[in-house]
C-alpha positions in Angstrom: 132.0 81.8 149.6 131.7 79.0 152.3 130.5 78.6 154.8 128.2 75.8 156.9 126.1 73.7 155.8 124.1 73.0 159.2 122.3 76.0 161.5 119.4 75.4 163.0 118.7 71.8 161.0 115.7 71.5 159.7 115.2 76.0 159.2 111.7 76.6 156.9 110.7 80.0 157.6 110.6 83.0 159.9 107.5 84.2 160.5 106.8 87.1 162.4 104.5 89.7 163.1 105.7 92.9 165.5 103.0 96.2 166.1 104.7 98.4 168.4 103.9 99.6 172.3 104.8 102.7 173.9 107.5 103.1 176.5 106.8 105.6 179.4 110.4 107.4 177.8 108.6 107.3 174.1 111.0 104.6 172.6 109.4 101.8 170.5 109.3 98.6 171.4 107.9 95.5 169.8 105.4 92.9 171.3 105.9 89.3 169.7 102.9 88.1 168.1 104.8 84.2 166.5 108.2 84.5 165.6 108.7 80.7 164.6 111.5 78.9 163.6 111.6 75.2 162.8 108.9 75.3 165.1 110.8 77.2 168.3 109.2 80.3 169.7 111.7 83.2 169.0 110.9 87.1 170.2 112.7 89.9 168.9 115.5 90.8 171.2 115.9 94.2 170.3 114.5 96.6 167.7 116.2 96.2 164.6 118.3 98.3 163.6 119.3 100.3 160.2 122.4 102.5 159.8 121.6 106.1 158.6 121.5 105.9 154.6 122.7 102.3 154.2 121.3 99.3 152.2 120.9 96.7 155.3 118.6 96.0 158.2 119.8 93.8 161.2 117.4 92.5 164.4 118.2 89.5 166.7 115.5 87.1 167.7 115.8 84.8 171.4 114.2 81.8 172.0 113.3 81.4 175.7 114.9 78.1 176.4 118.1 79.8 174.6 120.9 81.7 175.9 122.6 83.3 173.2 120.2 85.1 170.4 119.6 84.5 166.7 120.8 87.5 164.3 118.9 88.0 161.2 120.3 90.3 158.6 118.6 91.5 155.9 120.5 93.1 152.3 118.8 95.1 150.0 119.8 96.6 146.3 119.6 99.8 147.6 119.0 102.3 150.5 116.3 101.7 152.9 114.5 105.2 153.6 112.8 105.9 156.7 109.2 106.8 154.9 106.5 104.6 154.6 105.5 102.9 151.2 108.4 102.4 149.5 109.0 99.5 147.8 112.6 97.4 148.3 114.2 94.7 146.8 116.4 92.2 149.0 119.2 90.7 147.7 120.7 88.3 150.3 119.9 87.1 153.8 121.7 85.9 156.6 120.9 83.9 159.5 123.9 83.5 162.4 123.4 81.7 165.6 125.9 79.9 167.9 129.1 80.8 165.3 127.6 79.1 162.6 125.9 81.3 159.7 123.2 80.0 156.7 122.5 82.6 154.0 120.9 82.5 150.8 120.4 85.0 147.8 116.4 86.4 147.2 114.1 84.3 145.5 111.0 85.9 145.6 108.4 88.0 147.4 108.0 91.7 148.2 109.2 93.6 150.2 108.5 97.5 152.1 108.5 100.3 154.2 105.8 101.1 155.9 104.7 103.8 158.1 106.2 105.2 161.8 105.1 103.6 164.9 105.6 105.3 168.0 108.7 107.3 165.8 110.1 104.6 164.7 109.9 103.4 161.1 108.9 99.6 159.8 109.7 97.2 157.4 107.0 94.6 156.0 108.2 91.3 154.2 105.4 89.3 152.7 106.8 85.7 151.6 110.3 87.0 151.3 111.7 83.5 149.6 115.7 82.9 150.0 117.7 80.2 148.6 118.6 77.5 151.7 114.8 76.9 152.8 114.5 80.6 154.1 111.3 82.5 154.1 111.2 85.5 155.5 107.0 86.9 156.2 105.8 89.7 158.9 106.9 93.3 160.2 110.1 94.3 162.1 110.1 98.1 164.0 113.7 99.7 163.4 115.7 102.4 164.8 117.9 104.2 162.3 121.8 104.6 163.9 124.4 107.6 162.5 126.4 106.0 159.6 129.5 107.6 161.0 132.4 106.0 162.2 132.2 103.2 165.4 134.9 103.5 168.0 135.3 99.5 169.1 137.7 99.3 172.3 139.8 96.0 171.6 140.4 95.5 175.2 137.2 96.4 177.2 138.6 94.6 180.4 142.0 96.3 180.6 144.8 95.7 178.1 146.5 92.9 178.9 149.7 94.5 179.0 149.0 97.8 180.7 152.2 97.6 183.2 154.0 98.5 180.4 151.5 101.7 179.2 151.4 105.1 180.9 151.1 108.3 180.2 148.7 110.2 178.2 148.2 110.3 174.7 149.0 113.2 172.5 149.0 114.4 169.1 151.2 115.6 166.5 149.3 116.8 163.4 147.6 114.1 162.4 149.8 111.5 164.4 148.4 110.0 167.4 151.3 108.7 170.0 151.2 106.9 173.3 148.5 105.0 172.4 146.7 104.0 176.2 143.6 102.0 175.2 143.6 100.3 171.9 141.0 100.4 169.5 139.3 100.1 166.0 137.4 102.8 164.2 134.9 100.8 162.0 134.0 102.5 158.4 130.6 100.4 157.4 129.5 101.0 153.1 126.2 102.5 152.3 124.8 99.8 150.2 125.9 96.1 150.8 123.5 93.3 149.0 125.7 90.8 150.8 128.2 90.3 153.4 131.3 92.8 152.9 135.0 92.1 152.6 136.9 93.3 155.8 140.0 95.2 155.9 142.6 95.9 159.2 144.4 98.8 158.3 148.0 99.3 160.0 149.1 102.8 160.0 152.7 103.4 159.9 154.7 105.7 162.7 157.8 104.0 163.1 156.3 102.2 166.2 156.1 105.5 168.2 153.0 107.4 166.7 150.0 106.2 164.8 149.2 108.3 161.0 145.3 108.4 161.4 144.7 110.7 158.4 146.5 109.7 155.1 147.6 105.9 155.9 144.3 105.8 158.3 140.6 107.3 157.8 141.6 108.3 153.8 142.4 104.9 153.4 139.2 103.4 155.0 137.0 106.3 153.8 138.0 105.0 150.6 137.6 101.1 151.0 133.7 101.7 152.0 133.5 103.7 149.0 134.3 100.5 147.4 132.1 98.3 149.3 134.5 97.3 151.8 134.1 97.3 156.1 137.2 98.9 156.8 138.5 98.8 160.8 141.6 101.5 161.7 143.9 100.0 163.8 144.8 102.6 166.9 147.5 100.5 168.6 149.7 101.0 171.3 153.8 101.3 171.3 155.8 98.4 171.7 158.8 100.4 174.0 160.6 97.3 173.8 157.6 94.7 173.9 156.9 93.6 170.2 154.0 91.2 171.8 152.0 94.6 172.4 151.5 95.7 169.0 150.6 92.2 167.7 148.4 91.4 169.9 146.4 94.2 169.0 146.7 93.3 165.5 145.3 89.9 166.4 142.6 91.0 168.3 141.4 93.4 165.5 141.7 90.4 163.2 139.6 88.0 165.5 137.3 90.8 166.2 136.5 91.3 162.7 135.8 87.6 161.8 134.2 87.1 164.9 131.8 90.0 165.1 130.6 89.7 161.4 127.3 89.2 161.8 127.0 92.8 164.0 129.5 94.8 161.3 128.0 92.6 158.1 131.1 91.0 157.1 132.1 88.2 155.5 134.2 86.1 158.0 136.0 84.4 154.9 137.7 87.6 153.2 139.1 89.8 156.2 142.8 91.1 155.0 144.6 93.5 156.3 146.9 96.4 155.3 149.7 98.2 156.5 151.7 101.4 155.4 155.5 101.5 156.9 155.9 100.1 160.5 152.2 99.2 160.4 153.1 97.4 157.0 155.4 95.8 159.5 152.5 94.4 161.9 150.7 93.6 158.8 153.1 91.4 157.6 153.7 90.0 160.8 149.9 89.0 162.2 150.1 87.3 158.6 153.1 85.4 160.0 153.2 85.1 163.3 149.6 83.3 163.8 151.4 79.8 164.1 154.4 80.4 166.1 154.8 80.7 169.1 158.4 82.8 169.7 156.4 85.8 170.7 154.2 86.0 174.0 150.9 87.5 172.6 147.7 87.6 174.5 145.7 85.3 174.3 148.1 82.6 172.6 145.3 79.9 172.5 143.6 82.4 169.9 146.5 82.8 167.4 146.1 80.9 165.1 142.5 82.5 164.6 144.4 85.2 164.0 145.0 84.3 160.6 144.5 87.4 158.1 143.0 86.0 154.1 145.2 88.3 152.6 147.6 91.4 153.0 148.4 94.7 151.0 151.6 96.5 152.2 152.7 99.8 151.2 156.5 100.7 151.8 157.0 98.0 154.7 159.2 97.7 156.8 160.1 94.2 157.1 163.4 92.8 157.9 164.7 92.9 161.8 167.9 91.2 161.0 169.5 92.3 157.5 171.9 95.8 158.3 171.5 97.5 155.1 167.8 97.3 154.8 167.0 97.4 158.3 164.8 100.5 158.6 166.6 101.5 162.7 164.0 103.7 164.2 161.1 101.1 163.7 163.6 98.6 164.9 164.6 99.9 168.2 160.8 101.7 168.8 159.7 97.3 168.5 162.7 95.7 170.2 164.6 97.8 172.2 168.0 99.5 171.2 170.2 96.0 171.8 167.7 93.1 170.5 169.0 89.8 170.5 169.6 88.0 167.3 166.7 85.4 168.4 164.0 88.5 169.0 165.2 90.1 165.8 164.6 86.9 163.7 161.6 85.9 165.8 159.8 90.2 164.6 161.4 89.2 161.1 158.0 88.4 159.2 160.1 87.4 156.0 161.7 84.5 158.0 158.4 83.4 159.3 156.2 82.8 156.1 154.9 79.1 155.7 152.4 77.6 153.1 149.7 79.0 155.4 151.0 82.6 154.9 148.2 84.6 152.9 148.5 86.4 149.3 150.1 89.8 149.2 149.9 92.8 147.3 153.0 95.0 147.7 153.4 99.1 147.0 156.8 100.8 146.8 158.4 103.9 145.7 161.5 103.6 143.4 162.6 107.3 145.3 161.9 105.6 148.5 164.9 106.9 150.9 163.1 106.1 154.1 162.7 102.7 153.6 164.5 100.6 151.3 162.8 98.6 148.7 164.3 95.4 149.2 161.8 95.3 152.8 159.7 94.6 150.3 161.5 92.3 147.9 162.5 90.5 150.7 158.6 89.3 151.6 157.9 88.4 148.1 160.3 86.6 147.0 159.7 84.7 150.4 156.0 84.3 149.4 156.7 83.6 145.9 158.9 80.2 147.2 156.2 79.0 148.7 154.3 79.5 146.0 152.1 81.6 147.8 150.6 84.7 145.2 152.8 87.8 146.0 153.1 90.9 143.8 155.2 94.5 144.6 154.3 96.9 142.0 157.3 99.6 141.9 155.9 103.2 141.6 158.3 105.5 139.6 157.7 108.2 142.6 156.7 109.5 146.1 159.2 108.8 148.4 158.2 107.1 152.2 154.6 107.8 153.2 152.5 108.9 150.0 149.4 107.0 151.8 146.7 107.9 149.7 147.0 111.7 150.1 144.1 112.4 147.6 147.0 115.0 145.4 149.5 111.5 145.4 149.6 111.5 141.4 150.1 107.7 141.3 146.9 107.1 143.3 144.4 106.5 140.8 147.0 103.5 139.4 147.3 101.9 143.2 143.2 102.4 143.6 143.0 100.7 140.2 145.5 98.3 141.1 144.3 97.3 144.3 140.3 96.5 142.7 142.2 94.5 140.4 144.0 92.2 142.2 141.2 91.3 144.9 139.1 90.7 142.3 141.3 87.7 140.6 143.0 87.2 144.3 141.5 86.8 147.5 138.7 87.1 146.2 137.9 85.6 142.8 135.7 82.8 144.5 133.6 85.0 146.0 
C-alpha cells in the first residue's frame, strides 16, 4: 500500500491516560489526563468507539489550537469483547489527520480489556510499539455500536438535481423504484487487522428500479464475509438525465475514499461492481472521471471519482451499437430519442483511456436479456490499452443470476472473484 510519508512530522508516541466521569444522563465520558503528540496537547474528542463483535477500535483526539480532529484507529487479530481482562493482540495502527494518514504494523507491547466504567467498557495499551515511530501507552473508554448495516445519505443538503425527482418511492418485491434521496448502505467485516478493500456495488434495474436483495445486500453480505467494506448503491432514476445516476456513483466513490478513516478503509483499493444497468454506471464512473461531456455534480470532484478497479456482471454497456444495445436501459438513461452525441457520450466502451481501471467481467452464454458482446465490447476496449480485463463466460443462468445463494455457478464466480483481486488490484497490497 501507499500512502504518505509526512503526518504530523516529527510523531513519537501517543500517550494517554482517560478514567471516566459520570454524566447527569449516565453516559461515560472521559477526562484528559496528557494525550501528547510530538509534544501537542490532544484530548479525546469523543469516546471511542467499537462496533458490536468486530476486531477494531476507533477514537478521535483534538488539539485545542486545532480545528479539525486526529483519528486514531486501532486493529486487532481478533474480536474485542466487552469484559474486562482479556488479553488482545493489535495488528496494525492508523493515525489520519488533515487527509493525510501514517500507519504502521504492531511491534510490541500488550494490550487489554479492562473493566466497565460508568457502563462503558475500556481498553488499556501499555507500550503498544508500531512500525513509523508510533507508540501507543494509556486507557481509552469505548461505547460498543450495532454491527448492522449504516444508512449514509449521499446528499445530506438536498440532491443536487431534485427538480427532476418527485414522487414517492415504492417497491416491487425486492426492487426499490423512484429512488428520492440517494444513499449507501455500508456492510463493515467482523475482524479487520488492517484497513479493508472497499467495494460500490451497482444494482441493476434497467434504470427504473434498484435489485436490493440478490445483486445488492447478498452481494455485500458476502464481500464482509470476505473481509471487504462493502457500500450498496440506492441511486435515483435518470428519466432522461444520465448526469443523475453518475453523480451518485461518484459521490459513493468519493465518499468511500474520503471517509476511510470513519468506515476503516483503505483509500487505495476502492472498486466498484455493477450487475446489468448498474454494471452500466459501473463501467461508466470508471470512464467518465476525466471527461467532461456529461454535467455531473460537483464536476471539480471528478476526477476523484476514479474507481481502482471494476467487476461487472452481465452489463449493459454500449449506447450506440443497434444489435447489442440493451433498449429499456437505454431509453430509462437517455430518453426515448437520444442524440448520437449523448449516446456516445453514456457509451463507457468509447470512453476508456490508459487511466481506466482493471476489470473483471461475468456473463451468461444463455444470456437473452443482455447480449454478451456488452461485455466483449469493454474488454477488448480495455485489453487495447493494455489495461488488465477478463470476462469469464458462464455456461448458464440467463440475465440476473446475482448471487442467488441456489445460482449453481456461484461457488466458481466467488472463487473467481478472490482470485483475481488477489493477483489484480490488489497484489501489492
Amino acid at each position: 500500500m501507499t500512502y504518505s510519508k509526512s503526518i504530523l512530522c516529527g510523531l513519537l508516541a501517543i500517550s494517554c491516560s482517560l478514567p471516566a466521569c459520570q454524566k447527569s444522563n449516565s453516559e461515560a465520558s472521559a477526562t484528559p489526563t496528557g494525550i501528547t503528540i510530538n509534544q501537542t496537547s490532544y484530548t479525546q474528542d469523543n469516546i471511542g468507539e467499537v462496533r458490536e463483535g468486530s476486531s477494531v477500535f476507533q477514537t478521535a483526539i483534538q488539539a485545542s489550537q486545532e480545528a479539525t480532529p486526529t483519528y486514531v484507529t486501532v486493529y486487532f487479530q481478533e474480536k474485542i469483547q466487552p469484559r474486562g481482562g482479556l488479553d488482545l493482540i493489535p495488528s496494525y495502527i492508523t493515525v489520519s489527520h488533515d487527509g493525510s494518514t501514517r500507519q504502521g504494523k504492531w511491534t510490541g507491547g500488550t494490550a487489554r480489556t479492562s473493566s466497565y466504567q460508568n457502563g462503558r467498557p475500556t481498553l488499556l495499551f501499555d507500550q503498544c510499539r508500531f512500525e513509523g515511530d508510533i507508540t501507543l501507552t494509556g486507557t481509552f473508554v469505548y461505547r460498543q455500536k450495532s454491527n448492522e448495516p449504516e444508512e449514509i445519505f449521499l446528499w445530506p443538503d438536498g440532491d443536487p438535481f431534485a427538480q427532476w425527482l418527485s414522487g414517492e418511492p415504492y417497491w416491487d418485491g425486492n426492487n426499490l423504484g423512484n429512488i428520492q434521496n440517494p444513499q449507501i448502505i455500508v456492510y463493515r467485516p467482523d475482524i479487520q487487522t488492517a484497513p479493508a478493500p472497499a467495494v460500490l456495488i451497482c444494482p441493476g434495474g434497467s434504470y427504473k428500479t434498484v435489485a436490493t436483495y440478490h445483486e445488492g445486500s447478498l452481494v455485500a453480505q458476502w464481500f464482509k464475509e470476505q473481509g471487504v467494506v462493502a457500500a450498496v448503491l440506492y441511486y435515483a432514476f435518470p428519466s432522461g438525465h444520465p448526469e443523475i445516476p453518475l453523480s451518485d456513483a461518484q459521490q459513493g466513490i468519493r465518499y468511500l475514499k474520503e471517509n476511510h478513516y470513519s468506515i476503516q478503509s483503505d483509500p487505495n483499493h476502492v472498486g466498484v461492481i455493477g450487475f446489468s444497468a448498474g454494471g452500466h454506471l459501473a463501467a461508466f464512473v470508471s470512464t467518465a472521471f476525466n471527461h467532461d461531456d456529461i454535467d455531473v455534480a460537483l464536476p471539480e470532484k471528478r476526477g476523484e471519482s476514479r474507481p481502482d478497479f471494476s467487476i461487472l456482471f452481465y452489463p449493459v454497456i454500449t449506447m450506440t451499437e443497434e444489435p447489442y444495445v440493451h433498449e429499456g436501459s437505454r431509453n430509462n438513461l437517455l430518453g426515448t430519442s437520444p442524440t448520437p452525441e449523448m449516446c456516445r457520450a453514456c457509451s463507457p466502451e468509447l470512453l476508456i483511456t490508459p487511466q481506466t481501471p482493471p476489470a473483471l467481467l461475468f456473463h451468461a452464454a444463455d444470456d437473452n436479456g443482455v447480449k454478451i458482446q456488452n461485455a466483449m465490447r469493454y474488454v477488448e476496449g480495455l485489453q487495447a490499452q493494455n489495461i488488465p480485463a477478463q470476462l469469464i463466460t458462464l455456461p448458464s443462468g440467463g440475465h440476473g443470476f446475482g448471487f442467488y445463494p441456489d445460482y449453481e455457478c456461484l461457488p466458481q464466480v466467488e472463487e473467481a472473484i478472490l482470485k483475481w483481486l488477489q493477483e489484480v488490484p490488489l497484489k501489492n497490497q
